[in-house]
C-alpha positions as CSV (number, residue, x, y, z in Angstrom):
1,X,-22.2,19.2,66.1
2,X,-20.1,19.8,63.0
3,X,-20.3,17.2,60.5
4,X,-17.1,16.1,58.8
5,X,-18.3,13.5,56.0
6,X,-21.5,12.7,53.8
7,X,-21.9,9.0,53.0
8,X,-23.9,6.8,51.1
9,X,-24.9,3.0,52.3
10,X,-26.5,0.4,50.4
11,X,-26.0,-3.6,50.2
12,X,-23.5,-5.3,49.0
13,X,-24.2,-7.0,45.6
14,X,-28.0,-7.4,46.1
15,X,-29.0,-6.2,42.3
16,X,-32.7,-6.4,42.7
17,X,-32.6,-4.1,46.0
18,X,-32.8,-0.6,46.6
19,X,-32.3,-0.4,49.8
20,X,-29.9,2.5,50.6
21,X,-29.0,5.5,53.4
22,X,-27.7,8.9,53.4
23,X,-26.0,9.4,56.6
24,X,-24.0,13.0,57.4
25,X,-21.3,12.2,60.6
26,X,-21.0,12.0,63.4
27,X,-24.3,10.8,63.6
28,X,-25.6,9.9,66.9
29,X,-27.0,7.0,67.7
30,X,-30.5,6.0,66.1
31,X,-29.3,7.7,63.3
32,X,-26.7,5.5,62.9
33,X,-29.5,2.6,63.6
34,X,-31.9,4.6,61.6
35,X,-29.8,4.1,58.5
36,X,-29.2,0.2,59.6
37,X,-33.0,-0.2,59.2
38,X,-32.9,1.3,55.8
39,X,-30.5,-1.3,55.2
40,X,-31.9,-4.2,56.5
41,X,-29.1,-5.9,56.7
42,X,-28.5,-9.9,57.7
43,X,-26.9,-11.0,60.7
44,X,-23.2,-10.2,60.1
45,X,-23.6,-8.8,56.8
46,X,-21.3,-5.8,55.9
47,X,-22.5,-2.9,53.9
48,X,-21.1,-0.9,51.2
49,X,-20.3,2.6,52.1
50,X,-18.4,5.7,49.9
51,X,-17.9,8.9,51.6
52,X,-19.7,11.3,49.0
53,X,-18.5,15.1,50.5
54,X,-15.8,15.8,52.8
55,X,-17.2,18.8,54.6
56,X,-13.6,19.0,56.3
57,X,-10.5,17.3,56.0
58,X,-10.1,16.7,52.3
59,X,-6.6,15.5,53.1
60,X,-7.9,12.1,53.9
61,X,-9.1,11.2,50.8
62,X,-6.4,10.0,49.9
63,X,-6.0,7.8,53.0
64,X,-9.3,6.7,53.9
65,X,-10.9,3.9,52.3
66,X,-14.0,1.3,52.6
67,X,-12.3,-1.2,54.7
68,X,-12.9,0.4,57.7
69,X,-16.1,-0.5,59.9
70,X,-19.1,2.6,59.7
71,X,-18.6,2.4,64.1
72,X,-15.0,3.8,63.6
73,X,-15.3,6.0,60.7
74,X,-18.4,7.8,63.4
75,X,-15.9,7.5,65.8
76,X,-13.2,9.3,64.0
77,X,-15.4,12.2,62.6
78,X,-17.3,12.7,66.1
79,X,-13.6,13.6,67.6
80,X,-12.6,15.8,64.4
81,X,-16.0,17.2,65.1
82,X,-14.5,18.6,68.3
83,X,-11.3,20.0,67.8
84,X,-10.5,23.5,67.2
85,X,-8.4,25.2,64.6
86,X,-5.3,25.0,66.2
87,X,-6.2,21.2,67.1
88,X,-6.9,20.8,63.3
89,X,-3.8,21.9,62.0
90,X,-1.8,19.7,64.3
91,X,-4.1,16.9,63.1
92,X,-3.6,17.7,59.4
93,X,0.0,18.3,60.6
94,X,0.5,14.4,62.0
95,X,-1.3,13.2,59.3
96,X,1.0,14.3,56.8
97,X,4.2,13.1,58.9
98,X,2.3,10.0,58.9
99,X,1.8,9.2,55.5
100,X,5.4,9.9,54.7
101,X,6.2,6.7,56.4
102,X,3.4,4.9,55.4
103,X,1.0,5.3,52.4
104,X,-1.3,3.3,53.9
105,X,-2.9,4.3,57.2
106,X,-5.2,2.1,58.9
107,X,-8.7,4.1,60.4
108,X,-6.8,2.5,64.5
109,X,-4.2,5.3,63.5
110,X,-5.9,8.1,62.6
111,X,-8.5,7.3,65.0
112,X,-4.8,8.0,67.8
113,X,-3.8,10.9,65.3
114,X,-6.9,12.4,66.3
115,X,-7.0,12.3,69.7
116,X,-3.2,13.2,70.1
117,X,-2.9,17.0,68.6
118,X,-1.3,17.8,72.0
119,X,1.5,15.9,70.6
120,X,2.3,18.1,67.9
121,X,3.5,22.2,67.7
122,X,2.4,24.3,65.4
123,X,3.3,27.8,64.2
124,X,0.4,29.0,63.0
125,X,3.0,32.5,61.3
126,X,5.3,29.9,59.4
127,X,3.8,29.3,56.0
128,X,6.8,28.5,54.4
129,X,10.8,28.3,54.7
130,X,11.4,31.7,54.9
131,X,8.6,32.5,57.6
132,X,9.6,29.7,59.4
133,X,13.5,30.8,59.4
134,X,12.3,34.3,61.0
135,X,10.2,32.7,63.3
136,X,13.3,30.4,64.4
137,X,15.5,33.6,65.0
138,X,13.1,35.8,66.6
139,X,12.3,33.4,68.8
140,X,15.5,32.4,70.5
141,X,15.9,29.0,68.4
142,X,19.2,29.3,67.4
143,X,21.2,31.0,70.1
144,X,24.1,32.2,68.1
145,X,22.1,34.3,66.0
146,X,20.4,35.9,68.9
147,X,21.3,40.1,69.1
148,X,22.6,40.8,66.2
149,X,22.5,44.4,64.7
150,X,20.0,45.6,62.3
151,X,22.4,45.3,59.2
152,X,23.5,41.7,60.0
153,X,19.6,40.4,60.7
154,X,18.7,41.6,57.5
155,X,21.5,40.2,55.5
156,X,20.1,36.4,57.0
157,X,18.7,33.6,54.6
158,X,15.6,32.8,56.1
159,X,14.8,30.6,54.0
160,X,17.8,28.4,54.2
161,X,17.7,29.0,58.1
162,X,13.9,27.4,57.5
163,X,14.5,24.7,55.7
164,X,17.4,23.5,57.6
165,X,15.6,23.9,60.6
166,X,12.3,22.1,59.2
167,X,14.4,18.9,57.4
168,X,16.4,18.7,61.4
169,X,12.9,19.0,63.0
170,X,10.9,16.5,59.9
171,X,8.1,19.0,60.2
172,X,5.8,19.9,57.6
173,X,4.0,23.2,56.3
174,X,-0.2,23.0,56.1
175,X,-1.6,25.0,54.0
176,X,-4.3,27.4,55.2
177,X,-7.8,25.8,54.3
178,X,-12.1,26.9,55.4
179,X,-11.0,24.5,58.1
180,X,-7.8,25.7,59.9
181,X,-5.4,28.9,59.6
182,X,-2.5,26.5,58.4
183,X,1.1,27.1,59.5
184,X,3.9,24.7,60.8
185,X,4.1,21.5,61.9
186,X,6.1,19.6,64.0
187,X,5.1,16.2,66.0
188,X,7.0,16.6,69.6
189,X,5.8,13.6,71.3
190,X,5.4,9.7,70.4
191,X,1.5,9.0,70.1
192,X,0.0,7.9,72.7
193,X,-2.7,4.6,71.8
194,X,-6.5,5.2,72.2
195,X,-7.9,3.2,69.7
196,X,-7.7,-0.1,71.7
197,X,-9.3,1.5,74.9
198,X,-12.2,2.6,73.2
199,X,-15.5,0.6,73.0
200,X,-16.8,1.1,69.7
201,X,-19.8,-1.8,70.1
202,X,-23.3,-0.4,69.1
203,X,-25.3,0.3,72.1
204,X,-29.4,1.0,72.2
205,X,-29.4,4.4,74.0
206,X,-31.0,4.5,77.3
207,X,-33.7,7.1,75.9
208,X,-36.4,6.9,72.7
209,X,-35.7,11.5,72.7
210,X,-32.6,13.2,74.1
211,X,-33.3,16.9,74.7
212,X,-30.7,19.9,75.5
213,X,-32.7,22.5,77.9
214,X,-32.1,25.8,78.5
215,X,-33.9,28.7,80.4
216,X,-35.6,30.7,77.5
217,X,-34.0,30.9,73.9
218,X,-35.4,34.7,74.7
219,X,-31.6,36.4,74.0
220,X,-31.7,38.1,77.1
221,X,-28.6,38.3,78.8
222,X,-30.4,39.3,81.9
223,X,-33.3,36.8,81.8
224,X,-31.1,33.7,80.3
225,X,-29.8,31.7,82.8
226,X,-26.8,30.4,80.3
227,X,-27.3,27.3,82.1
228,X,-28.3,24.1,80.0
229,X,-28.8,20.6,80.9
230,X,-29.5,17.3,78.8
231,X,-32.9,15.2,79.4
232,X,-33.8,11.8,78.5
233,X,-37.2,10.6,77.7
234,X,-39.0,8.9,79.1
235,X,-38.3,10.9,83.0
236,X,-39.9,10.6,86.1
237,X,-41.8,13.6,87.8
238,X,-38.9,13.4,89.7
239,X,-36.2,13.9,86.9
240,X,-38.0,16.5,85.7
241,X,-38.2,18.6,88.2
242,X,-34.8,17.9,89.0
243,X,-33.8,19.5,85.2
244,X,-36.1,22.4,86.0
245,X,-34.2,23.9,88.9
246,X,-30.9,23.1,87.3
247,X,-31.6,25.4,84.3
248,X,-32.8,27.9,86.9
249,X,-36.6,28.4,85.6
250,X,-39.7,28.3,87.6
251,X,-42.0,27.0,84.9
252,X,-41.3,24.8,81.7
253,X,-42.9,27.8,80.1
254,X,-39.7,29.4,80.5
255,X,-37.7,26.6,79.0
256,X,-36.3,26.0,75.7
257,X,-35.1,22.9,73.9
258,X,-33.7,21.1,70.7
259,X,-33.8,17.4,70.0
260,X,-30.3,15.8,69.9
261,X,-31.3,12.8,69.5
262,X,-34.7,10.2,68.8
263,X,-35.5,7.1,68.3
264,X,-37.6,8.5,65.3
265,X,-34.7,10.6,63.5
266,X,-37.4,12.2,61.3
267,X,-39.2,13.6,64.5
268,X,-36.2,15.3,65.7
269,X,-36.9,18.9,63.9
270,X,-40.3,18.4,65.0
271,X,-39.7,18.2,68.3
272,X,-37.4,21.1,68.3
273,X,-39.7,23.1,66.8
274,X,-43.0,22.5,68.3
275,X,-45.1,24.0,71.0
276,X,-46.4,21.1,72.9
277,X,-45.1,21.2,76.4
278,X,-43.0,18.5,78.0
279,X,-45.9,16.5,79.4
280,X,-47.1,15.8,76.0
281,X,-43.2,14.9,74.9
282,X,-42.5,12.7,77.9
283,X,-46.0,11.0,76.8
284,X,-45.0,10.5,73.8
285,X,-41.5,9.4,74.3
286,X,-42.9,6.8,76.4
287,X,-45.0,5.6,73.8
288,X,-42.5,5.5,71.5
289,X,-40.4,3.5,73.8
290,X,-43.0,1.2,74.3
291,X,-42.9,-0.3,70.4
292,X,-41.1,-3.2,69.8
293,X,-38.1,-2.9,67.0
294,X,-40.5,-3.9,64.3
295,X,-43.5,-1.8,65.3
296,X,-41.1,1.1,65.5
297,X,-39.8,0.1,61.7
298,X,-43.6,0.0,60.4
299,X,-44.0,3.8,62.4
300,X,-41.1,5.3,60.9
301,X,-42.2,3.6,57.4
302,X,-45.7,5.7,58.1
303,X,-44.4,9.0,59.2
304,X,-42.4,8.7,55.8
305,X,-45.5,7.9,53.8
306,X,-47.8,10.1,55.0
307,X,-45.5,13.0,55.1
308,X,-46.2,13.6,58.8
309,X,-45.3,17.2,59.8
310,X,-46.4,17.6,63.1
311,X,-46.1,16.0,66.8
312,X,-49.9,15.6,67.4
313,X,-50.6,13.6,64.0
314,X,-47.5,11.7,65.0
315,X,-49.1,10.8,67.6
316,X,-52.3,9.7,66.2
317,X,-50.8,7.7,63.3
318,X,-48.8,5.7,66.6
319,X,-51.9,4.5,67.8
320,X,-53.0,3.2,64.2
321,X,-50.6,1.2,63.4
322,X,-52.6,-2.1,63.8
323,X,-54.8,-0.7,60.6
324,X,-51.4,-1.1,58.4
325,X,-49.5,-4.1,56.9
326,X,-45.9,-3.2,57.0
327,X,-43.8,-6.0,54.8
328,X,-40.0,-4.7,55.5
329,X,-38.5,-7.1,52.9
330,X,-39.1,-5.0,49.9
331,X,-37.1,-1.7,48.7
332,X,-37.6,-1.6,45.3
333,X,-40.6,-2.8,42.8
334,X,-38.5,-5.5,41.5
335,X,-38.4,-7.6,44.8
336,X,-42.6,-6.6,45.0
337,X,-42.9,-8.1,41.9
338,X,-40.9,-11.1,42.4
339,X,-42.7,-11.8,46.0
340,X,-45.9,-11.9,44.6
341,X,-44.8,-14.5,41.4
342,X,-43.3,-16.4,44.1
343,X,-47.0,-16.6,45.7
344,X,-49.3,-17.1,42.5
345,X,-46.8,-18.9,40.3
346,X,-44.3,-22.2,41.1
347,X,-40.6,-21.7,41.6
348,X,-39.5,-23.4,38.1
349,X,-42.4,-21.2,35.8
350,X,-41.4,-17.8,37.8
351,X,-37.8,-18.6,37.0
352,X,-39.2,-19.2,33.3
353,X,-41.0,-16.4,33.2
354,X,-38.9,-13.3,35.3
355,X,-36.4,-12.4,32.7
356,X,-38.9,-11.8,30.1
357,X,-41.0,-9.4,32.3
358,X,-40.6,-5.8,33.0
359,X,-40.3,-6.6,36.3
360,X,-40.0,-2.9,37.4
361,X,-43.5,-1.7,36.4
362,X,-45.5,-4.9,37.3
363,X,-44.2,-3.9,41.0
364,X,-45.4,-0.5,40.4
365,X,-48.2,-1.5,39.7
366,X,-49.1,-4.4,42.6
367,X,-48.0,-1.0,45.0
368,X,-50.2,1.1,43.3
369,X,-53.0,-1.6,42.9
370,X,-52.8,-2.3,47.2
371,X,-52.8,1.5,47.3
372,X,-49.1,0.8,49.0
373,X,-46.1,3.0,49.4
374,X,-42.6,1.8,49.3
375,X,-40.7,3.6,52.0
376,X,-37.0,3.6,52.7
377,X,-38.0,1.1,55.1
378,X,-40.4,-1.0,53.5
379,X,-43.7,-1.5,51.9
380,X,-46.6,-0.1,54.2
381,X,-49.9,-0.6,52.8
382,X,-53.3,-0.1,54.9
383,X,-55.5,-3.6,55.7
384,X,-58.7,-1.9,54.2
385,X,-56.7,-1.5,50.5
386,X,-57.2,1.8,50.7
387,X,-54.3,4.4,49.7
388,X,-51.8,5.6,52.3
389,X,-53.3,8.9,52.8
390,X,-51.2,11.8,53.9
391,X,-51.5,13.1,57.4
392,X,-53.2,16.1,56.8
393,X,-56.0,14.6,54.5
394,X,-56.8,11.5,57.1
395,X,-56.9,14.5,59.8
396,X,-59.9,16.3,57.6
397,X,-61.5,13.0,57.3
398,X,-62.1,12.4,60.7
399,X,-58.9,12.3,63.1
400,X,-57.6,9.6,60.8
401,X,-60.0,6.9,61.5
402,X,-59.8,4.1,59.2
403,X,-62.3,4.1,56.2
């Protein structure tokens, strides 16, 4: 899946905070929720987002803008994602005979502008007036120059031909860009509304790890089946049986896969990458459905902490998360530091008091004094006091058993 933009989240006009994502889109789904829980957002509060790269379609930065919701800019970018070059000049094409009516175009619209391209023509060989003219006259446009003699065709303005022809038509030229060959534009139907029929709403997905399968990964024309097929974790036996004859393999040994998707979004290279076969994923997928929204929160705080590299001590550190204290309301050292004056000092003297502290290093130093790390989720911080260890040291003291 292409992406289209880079964007930065964080919370709206919450100083002492730190909380903050990175999201690339189209995301899919837990990644989108991934970066929600970074946030930890209130009920019904909105976030502030800035696209940071446009990895395609530069033209609409001049259009798009933060008042759109993060479901509909996904929405937009997963269907840019998808179309092909042609498709993207007509899109860039539409956009531009757009915003010469309107300056400002609301995220509904380009949302339609996207899934309309069939709506527009495009000659990809017409770069400018003159191209356009001889395309118009080779190509039977204008009937009373057609079969002319040599000397009379060459004597023709194409370039007033091609700019008549584009002002009559209100087409536009598109420049050629890393993201389409360019050419001509022309919108030839009225746009057809998809915006309202679409059902943006935030849905959990009916899966905690989406695979795509396919026989091999060996580049063997004649042993690849070319066949692929999508799982969901947890399956049945049944299901995945089922998957196993529709890629055409006898034996999951045969079968290769990539994560698209996890409830986990840091385990999804992981999975792609590792050895363990599917019994051991469809174990653990089950597991990992199993955790309730705040145990999963704590895990993902841990696989951040401890640097977790690998699908067996991922494993592990999900049975061991009753050993940690996970405290989700903190993202940066200032709000450590003012939790724990709220605790040991009253309300009026820790109002006295905070803006003559460094507030910054005395919440340094309560994480580093509980042996804490402050995650993009939260503080995690072990019961015993003892530091977070990282995965692979915890593994060489015993298979991570708490100390």
């Amino acid at each position: 899946m292409d992406k289209v933009f880079d964007i930065y989240l964080a919370r709206q006009d919450q100083p002492d905070s730190g909380a903050c994502a990175e999201l690339s889109l189209p995301t899919t789904p837990y990644e989108m929720r991934d970066a929600i829980d970074k946030l930890r957002l209130a009920e019904g509060e909105i976030p502030y987002w800035e696209i940071t790269e446009y990895r395609q379609f530069e033209e609409l930065s001049s259009v798009l803008n933060d008042n759109c919701g993060l479901q509909d800019l996904n929405a937009l970018a997963q269907k840019l994602s998808e179309l092909d070059e042609r498709q993207c000049t007509a899109f860039v094409g539409l956009l531009a005979i757009e915003h010469r009516k309107n300056q400002t175009i609301p995220i509904s619209s380009l949302i339609d502008i996207a899934h309309n391209t069939n709506c527009c023509h495009v000659v990809d060989t017409a770069l400018n007036d003159s191209q356009l003219g001889l395309f118009c006259v080779e190509n039977g446009f204008l009937p009373e120059l057609e079969n002319l003699p040599d000397a009379a065709f060459n004597l023709l303005d194409f370039e007033q031909i091609g700019r008549e022809h584009r002002l009559r038509e209100g087409g536009v030229f598109i420049e050629r860009s890393a993201d389409h060959p360019g050419g001509y534009a022309k919108q030839c139907d009225a746009l057809v509304e998809v915006y309202k029929s679409l059902d943006l709403t935030p849905k959990t997905p009916d899966y905690a790890i989406l695979l795509e399968l396919s026989k091999g990964f060996f580049d063997d024309a004649g042993y690849d089946s070319g066949k692929s097929v999508q799982l969901k974790l947890p399956a049945s036996q049944e299901t995945l049986d089922t998957v196993l004859e529709a890629v055409e393999a006898w034996d999951w040994r045969e079968v290769g896969w990539s994560c698209l998707d996890c409830c986990v979004p840091a385990l999804a290279d992981i999975i792609s990458d590792t050895e363990e076969g599917i019994d051991f994923l469809n174990q653990m997928a089950q597991g990992l459905a199993d955790l309730e929204p705040q145990a999963l929160a704590a895990y993902k705080a841990l696989l951040e902490a401890t640097d977790c590299k690998d699908l067996r001590s991922a494993e592990t550190l999900m049975d061991s998360l009753d050993n940690y204290i996970f405290s989700p309301r903190y993202s940066s050292p200032i709000e450590v530091a003012k939790g724990e004056l709220s605790v040991v000092l009253c309300a009026e003297t820790a109002e006295t008091l905070t803006p003559h502290l460094n507030l910054y290093s005395y919440g340094q130093a309560l994480i580093e004094k509980c042996g804490g790390v402050l995650t993009p989720y939260g503080l995690i911080e072990r019961e015993d006091h003892q530091p977070v260890l990282s995965a692979e040291n915890m593994l060489r003291q015993g298979g991570m058993e708490m100390k």
